[in-house]
N, CA, C and O atoms as a GROMACS GRO file, in nm:
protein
  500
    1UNK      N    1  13.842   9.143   5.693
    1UNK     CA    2  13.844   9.129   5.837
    1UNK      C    3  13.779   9.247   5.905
    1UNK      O    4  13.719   9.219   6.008
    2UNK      N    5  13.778   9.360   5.871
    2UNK     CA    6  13.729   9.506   5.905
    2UNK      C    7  13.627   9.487   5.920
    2UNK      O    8  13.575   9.517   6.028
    3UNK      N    9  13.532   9.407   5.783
    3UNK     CA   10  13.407   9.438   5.776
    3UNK      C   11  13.324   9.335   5.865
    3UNK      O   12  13.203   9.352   5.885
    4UNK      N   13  13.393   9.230   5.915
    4UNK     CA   14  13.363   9.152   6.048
    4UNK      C   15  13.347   9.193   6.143
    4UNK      O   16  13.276   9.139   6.228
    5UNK      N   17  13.419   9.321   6.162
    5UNK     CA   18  13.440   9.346   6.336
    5UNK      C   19  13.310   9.479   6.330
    5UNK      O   20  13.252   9.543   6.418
    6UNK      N   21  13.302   9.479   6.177
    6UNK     CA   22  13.185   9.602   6.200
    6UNK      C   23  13.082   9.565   6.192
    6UNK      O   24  12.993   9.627   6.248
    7UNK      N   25  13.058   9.462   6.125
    7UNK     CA   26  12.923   9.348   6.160
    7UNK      C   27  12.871   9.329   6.298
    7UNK      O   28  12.754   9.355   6.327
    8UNK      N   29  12.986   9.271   6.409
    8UNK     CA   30  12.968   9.233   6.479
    8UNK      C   31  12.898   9.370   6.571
    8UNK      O   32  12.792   9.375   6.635
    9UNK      N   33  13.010   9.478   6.547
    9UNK     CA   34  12.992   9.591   6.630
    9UNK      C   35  12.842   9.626   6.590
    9UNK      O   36  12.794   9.695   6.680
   10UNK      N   37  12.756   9.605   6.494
   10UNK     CA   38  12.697   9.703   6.469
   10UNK      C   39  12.579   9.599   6.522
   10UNK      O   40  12.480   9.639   6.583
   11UNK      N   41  12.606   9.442   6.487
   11UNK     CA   42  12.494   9.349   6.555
   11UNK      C   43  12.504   9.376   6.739
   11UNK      O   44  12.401   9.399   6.802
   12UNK      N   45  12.633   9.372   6.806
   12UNK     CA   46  12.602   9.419   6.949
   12UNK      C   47  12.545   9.576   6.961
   12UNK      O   48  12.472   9.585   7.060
   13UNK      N   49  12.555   9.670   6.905
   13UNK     CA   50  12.481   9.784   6.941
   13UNK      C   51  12.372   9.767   6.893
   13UNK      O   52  12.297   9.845   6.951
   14UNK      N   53  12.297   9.690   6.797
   14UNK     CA   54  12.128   9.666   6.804
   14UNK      C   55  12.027   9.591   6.915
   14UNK      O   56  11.914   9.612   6.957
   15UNK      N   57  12.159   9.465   6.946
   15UNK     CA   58  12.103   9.415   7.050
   15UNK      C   59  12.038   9.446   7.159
   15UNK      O   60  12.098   9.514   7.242
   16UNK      N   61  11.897   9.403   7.190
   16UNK     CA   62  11.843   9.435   7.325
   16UNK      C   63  11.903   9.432   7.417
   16UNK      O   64  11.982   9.338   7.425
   17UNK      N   65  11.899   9.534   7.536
   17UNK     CA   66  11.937   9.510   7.657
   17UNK      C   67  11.891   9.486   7.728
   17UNK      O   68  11.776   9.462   7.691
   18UNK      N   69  11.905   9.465   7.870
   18UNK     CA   70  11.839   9.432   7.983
   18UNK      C   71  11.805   9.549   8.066
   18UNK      O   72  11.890   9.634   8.039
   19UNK      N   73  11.736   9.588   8.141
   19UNK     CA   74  11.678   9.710   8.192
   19UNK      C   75  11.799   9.633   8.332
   19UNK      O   76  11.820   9.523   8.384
   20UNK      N   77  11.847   9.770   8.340
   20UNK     CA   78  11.893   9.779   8.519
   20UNK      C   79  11.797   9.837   8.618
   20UNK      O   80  11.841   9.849   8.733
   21UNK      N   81  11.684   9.871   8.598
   21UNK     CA   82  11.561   9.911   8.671
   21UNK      C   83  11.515   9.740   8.713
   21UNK      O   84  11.546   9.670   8.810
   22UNK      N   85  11.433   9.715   8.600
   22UNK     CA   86  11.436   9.561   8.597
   22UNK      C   87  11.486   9.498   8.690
   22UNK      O   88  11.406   9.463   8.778
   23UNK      N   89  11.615   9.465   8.706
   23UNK     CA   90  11.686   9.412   8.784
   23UNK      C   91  11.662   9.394   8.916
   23UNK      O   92  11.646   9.297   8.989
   24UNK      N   93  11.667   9.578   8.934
   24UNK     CA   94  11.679   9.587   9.071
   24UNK      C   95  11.565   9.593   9.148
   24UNK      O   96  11.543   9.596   9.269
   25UNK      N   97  11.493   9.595   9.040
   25UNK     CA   98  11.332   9.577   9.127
   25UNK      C   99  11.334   9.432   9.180
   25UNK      O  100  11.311   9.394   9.296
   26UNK      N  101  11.364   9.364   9.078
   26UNK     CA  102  11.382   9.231   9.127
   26UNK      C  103  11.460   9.171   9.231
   26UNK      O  104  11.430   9.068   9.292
   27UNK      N  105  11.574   9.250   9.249
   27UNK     CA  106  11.654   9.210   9.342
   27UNK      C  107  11.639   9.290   9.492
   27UNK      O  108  11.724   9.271   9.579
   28UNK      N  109  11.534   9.373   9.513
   28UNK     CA  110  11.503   9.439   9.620
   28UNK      C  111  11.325   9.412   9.637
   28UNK      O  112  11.252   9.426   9.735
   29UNK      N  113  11.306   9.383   9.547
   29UNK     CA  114  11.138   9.255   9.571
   29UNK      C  115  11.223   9.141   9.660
   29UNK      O  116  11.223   9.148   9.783
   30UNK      N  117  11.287   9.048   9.598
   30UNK     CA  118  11.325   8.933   9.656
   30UNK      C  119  11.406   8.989   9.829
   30UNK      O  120  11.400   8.911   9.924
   31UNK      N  121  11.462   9.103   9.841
   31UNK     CA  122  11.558   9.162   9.964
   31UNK      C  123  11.442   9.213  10.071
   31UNK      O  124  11.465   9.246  10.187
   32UNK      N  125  11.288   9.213   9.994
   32UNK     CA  126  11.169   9.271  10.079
   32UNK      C  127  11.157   9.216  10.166
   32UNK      O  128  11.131   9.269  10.274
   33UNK      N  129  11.177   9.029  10.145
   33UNK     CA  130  11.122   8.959  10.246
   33UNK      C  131  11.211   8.953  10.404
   33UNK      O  132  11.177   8.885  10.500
   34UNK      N  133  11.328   9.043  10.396
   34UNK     CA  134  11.413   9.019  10.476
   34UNK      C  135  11.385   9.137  10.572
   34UNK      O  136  11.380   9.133  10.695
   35UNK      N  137  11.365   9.248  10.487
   35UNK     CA  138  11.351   9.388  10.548
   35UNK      C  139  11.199   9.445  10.441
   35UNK      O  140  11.193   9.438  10.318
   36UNK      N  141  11.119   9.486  10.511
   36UNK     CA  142  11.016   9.586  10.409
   36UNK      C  143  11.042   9.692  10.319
   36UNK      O  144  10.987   9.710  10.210
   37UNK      N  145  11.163   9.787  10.391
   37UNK     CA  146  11.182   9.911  10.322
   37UNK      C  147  11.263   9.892  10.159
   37UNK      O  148  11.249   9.976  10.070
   38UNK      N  149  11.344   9.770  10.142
   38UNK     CA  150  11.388   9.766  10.004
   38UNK      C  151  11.258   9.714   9.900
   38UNK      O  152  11.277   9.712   9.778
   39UNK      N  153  11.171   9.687   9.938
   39UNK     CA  154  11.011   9.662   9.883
   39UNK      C  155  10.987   9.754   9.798
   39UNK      O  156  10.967   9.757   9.676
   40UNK      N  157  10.991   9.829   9.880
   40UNK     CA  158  10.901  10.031   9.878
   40UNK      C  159  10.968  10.052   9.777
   40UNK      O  160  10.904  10.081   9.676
   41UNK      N  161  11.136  10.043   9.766
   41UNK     CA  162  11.180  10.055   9.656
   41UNK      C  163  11.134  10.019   9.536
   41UNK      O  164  11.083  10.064   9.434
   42UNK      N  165  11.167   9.930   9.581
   42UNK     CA  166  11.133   9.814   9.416
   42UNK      C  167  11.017   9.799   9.351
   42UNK      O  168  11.009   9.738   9.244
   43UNK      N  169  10.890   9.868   9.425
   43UNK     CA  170  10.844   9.853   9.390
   43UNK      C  171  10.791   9.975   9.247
   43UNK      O  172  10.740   9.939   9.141
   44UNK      N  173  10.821  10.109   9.285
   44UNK     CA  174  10.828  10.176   9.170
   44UNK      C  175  10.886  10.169   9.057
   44UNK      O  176  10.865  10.208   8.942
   45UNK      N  177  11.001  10.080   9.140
   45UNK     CA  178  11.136  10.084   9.020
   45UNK      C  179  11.080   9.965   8.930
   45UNK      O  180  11.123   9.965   8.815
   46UNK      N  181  11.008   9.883   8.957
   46UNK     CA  182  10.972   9.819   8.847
   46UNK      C  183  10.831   9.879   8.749
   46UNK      O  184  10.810   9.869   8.628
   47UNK      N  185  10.757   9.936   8.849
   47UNK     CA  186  10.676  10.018   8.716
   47UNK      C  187  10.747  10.084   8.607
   47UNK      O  188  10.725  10.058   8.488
   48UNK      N  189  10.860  10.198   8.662
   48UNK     CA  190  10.915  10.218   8.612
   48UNK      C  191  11.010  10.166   8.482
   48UNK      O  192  11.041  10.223   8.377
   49UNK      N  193  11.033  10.074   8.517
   49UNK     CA  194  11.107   9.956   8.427
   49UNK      C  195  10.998   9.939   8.330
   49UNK      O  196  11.002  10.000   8.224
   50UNK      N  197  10.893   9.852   8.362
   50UNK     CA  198  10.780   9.839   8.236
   50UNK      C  199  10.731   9.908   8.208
   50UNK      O  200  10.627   9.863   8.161
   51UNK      N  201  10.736  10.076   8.201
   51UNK     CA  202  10.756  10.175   8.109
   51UNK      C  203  10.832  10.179   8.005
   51UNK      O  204  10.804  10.178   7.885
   52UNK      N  205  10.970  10.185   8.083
   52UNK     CA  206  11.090  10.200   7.986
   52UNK      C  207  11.070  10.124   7.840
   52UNK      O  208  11.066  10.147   7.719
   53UNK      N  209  11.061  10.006   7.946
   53UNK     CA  210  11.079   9.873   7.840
   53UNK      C  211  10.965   9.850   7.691
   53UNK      O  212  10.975   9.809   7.576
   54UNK      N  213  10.861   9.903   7.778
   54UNK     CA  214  10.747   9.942   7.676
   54UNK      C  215  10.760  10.065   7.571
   54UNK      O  216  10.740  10.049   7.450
   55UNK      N  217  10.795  10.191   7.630
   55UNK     CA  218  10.860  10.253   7.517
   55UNK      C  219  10.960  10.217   7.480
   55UNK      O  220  10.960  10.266   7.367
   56UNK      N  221  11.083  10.146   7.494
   56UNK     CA  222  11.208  10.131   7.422
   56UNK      C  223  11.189  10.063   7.250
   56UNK      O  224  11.266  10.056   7.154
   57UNK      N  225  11.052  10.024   7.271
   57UNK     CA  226  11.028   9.932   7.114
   57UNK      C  227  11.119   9.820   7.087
   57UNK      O  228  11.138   9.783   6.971
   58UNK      N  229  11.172   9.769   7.178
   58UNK     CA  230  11.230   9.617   7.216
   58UNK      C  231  11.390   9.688   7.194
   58UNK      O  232  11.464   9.636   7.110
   59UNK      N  233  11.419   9.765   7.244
   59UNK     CA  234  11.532   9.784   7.302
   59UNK      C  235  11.614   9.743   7.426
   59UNK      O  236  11.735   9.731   7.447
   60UNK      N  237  11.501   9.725   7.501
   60UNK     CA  238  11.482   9.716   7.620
   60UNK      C  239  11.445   9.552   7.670
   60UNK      O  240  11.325   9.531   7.653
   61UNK      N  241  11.494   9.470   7.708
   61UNK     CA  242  11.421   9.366   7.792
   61UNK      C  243  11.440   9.339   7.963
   61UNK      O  244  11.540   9.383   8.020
   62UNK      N  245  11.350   9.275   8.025
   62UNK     CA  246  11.316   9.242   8.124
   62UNK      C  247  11.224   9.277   8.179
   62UNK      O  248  11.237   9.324   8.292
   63UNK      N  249  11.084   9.265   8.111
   63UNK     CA  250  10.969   9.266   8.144
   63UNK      C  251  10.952   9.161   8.243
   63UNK      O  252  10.902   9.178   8.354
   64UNK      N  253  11.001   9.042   8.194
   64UNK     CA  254  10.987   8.922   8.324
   64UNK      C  255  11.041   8.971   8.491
   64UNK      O  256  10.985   8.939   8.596
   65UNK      N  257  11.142   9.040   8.479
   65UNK     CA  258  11.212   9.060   8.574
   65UNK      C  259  11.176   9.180   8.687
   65UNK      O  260  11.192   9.194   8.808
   66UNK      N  261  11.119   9.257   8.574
   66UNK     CA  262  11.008   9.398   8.638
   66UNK      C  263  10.880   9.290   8.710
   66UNK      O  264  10.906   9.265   8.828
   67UNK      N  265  10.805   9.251   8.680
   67UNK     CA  266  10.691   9.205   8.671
   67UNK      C  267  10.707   9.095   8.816
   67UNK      O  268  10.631   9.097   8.913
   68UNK      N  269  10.824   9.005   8.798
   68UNK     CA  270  10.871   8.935   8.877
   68UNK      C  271  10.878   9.011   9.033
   68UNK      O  272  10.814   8.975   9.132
   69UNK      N  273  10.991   9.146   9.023
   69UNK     CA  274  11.004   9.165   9.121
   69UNK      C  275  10.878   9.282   9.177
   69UNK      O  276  10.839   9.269   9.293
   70UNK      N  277  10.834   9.365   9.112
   70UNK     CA  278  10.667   9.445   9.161
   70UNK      C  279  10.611   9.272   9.202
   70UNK      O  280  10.593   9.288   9.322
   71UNK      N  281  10.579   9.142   9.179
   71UNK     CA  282  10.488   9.014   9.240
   71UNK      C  283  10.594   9.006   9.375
   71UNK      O  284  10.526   8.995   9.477
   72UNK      N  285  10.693   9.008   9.395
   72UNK     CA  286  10.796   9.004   9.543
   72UNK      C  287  10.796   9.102   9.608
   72UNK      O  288  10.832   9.103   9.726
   73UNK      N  289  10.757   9.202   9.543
   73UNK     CA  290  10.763   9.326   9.628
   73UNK      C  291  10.652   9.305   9.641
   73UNK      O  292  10.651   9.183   9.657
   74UNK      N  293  10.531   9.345   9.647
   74UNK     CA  294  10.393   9.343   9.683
   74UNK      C  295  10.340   9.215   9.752
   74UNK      O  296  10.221   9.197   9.779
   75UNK      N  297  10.437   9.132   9.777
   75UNK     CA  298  10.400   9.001   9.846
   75UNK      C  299  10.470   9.037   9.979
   75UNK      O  300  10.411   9.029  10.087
   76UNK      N  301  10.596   9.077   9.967
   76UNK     CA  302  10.673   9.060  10.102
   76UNK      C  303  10.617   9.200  10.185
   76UNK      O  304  10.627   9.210  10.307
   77UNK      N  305  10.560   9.300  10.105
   77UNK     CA  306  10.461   9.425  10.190
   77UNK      C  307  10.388   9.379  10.220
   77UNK      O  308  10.371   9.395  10.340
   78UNK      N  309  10.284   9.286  10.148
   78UNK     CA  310  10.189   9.222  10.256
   78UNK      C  311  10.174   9.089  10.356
   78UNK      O  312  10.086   9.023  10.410
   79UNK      N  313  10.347   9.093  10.342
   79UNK     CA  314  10.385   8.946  10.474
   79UNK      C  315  10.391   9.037  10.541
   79UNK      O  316  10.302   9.039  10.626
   80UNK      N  317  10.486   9.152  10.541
   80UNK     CA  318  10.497   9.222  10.683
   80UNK      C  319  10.385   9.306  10.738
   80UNK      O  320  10.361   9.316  10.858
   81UNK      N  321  10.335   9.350  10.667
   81UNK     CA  322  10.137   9.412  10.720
   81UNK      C  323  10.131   9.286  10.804
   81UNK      O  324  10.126   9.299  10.927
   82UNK      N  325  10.130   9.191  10.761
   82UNK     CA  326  10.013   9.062  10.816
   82UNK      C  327  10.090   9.052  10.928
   82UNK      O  328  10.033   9.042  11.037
   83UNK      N  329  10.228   9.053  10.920
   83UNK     CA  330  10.319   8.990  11.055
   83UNK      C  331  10.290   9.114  11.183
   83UNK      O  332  10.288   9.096  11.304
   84UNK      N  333  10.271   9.229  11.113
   84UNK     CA  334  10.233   9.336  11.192
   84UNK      C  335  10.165   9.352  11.284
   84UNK      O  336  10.179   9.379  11.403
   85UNK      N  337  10.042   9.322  11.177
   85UNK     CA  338   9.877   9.332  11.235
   85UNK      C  339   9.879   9.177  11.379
   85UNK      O  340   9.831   9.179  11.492
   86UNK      N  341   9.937   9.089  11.323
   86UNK     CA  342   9.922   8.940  11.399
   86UNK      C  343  10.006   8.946  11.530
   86UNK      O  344   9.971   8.895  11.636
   87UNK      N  345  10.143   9.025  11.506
   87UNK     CA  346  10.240   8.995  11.608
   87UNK      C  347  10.217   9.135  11.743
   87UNK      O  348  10.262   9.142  11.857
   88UNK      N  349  10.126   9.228  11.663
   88UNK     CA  350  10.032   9.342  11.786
   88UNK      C  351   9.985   9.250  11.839
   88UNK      O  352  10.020   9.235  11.956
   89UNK      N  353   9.900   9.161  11.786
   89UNK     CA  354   9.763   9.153  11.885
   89UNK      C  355   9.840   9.023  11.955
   89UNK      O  356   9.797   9.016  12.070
   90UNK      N  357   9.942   8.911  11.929
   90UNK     CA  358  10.012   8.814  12.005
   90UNK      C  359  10.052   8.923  12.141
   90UNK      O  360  10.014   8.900  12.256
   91UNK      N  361  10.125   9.032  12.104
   91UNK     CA  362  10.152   9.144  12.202
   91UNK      C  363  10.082   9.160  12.306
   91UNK      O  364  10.111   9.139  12.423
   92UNK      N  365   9.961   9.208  12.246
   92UNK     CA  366   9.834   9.289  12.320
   92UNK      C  367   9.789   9.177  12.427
   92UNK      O  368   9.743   9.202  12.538
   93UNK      N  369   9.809   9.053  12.375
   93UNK     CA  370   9.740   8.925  12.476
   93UNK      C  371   9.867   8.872  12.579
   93UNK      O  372   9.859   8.799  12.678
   94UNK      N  373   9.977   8.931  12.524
   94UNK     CA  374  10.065   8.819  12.654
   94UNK      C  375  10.120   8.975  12.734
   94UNK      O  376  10.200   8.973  12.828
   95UNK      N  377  10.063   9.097  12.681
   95UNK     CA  378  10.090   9.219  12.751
   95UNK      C  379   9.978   9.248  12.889
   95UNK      O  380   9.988   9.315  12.992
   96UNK      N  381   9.868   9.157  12.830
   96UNK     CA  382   9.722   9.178  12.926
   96UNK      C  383   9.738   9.079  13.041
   96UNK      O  384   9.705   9.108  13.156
   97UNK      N  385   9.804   8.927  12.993
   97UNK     CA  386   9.822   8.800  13.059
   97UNK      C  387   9.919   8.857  13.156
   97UNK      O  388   9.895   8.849  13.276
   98UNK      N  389  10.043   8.924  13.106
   98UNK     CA  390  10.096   8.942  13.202
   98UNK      C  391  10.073   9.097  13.267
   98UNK      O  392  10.180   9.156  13.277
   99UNK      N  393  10.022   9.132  13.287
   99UNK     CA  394   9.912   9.247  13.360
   99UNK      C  395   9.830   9.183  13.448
   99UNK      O  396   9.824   9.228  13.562
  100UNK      N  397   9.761   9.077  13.415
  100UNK     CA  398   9.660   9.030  13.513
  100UNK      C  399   9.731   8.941  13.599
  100UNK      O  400   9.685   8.949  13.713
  101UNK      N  401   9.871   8.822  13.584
  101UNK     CA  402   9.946   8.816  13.642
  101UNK      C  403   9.986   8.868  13.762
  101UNK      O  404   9.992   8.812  13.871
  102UNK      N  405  10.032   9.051  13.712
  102UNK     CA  406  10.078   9.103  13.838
  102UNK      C  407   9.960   9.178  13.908
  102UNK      O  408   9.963   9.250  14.008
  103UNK      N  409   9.875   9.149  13.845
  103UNK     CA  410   9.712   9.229  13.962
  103UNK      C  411   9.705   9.111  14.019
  103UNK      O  412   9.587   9.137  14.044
  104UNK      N  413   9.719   9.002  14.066
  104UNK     CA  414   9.694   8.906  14.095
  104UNK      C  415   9.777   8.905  14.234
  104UNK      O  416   9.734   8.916  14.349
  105UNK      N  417   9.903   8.888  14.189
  105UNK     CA  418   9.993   8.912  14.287
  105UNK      C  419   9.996   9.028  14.396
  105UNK      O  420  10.041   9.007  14.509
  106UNK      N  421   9.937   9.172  14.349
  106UNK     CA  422   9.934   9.285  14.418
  106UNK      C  423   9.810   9.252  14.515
  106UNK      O  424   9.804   9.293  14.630
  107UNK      N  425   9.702   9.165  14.450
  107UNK     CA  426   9.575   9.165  14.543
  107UNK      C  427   9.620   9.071  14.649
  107UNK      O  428   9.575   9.105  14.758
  108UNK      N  429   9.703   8.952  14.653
  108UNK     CA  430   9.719   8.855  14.735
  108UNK      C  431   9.812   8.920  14.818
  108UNK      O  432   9.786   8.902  14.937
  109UNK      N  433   9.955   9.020  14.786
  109UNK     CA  434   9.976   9.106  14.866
  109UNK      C  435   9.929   9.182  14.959
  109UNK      O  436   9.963   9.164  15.076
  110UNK      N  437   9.849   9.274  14.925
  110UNK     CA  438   9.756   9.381  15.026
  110UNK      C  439   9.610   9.310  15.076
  110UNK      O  440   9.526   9.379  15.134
  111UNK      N  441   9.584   9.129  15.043
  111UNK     CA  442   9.508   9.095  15.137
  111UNK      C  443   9.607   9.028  15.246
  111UNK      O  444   9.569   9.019  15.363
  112UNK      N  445   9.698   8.993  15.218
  112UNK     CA  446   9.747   8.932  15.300
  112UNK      C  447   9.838   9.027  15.427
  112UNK      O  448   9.878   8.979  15.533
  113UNK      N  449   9.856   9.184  15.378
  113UNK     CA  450   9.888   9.270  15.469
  113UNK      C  451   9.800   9.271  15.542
  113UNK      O  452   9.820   9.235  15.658
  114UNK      N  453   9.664   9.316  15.498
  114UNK     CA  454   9.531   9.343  15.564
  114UNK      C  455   9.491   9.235  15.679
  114UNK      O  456   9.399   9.246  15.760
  115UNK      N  457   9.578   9.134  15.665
  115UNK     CA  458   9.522   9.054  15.729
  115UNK      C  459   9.641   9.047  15.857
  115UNK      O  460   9.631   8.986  15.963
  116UNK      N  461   9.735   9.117  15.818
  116UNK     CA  462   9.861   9.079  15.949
  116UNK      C  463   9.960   8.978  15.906
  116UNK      O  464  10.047   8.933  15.981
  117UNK      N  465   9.941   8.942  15.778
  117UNK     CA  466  10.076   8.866  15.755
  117UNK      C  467  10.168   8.931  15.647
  117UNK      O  468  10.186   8.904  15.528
  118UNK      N  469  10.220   9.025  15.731
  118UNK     CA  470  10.343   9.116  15.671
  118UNK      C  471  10.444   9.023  15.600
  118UNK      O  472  10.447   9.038  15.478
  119UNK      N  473  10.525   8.934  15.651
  119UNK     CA  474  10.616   8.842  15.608
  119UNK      C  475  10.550   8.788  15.499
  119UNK      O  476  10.599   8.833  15.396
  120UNK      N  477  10.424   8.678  15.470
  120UNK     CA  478  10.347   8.619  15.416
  120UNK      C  479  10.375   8.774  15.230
  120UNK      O  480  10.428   8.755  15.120
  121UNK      N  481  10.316   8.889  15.283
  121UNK     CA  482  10.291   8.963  15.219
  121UNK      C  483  10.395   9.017  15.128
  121UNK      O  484  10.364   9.036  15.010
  122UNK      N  485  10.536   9.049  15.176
  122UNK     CA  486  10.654   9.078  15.144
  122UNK      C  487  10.716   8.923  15.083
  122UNK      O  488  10.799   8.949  14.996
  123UNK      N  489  10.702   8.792  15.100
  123UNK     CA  490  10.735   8.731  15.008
  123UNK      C  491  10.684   8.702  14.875
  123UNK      O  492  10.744   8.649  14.782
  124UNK      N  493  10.524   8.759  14.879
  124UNK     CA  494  10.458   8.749  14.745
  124UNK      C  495  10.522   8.841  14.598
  124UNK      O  496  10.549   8.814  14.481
  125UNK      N  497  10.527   8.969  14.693
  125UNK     CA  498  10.594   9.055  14.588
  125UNK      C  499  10.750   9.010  14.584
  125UNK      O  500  10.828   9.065  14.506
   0.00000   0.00000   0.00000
């Protein structure tokens, strides 16, 4: 019976493990798309990981999971660049629209002072 439990013991301490780098790259790739900054993370942490895993000489698994989450991380950095770059310039145009809006209003104001219709003028603004 001894020599069972030392079998076993000695087959679970050979066994590969799973990288906790791995993991968490993966699980803060996939957390990128919510927020950018757990990205940034993950994303070293999985190089890191397929280091490890590469030197461990198959000690180590979750190459899928490194690999997985550096493709989620580097995707959800460049959703938010894009949402960035796109949601400025949506900005820049309904910031100008409504700018020209109120030049609009200020000119129909001070012609309509200019002209003597104070009341007219004071309801525009």
């Amino acid at each position: 019976m001894a020599d069972i439990s030392n079998t076993e013991q000695v087959q679970q301490a050979q066994a590969p493990k799973s990288s906790g780098l791995a993991t968490t790259s993966l699980i803060l790739g996939a957390a990128g798309t919510l927020c950018c900054l757990p990205s940034l993370v993950g994303i070293p942490l999985g190089f890191v990981a397929l280091g490890q895993i590469k030197a461990s000489g198959g000690k180590l698994t979750g190459a899928g999971q490194a690999k997985l989450g550096l493709a989620l991380g580097f995707a959800s950095v460049a959703l938010w660049i894009a949402m960035s770059i796109f949601g400025n310039i949506s900005m820049q145009r309904e910031t100008a629209a409504a700018q020209d809006r109120v030049n609009k209003l200020v000119d129909e104001a001070t012609a309509a002072a200019h002209s003597g219709e104070m009341k007219s003028a004071e309801a525009r603004l």
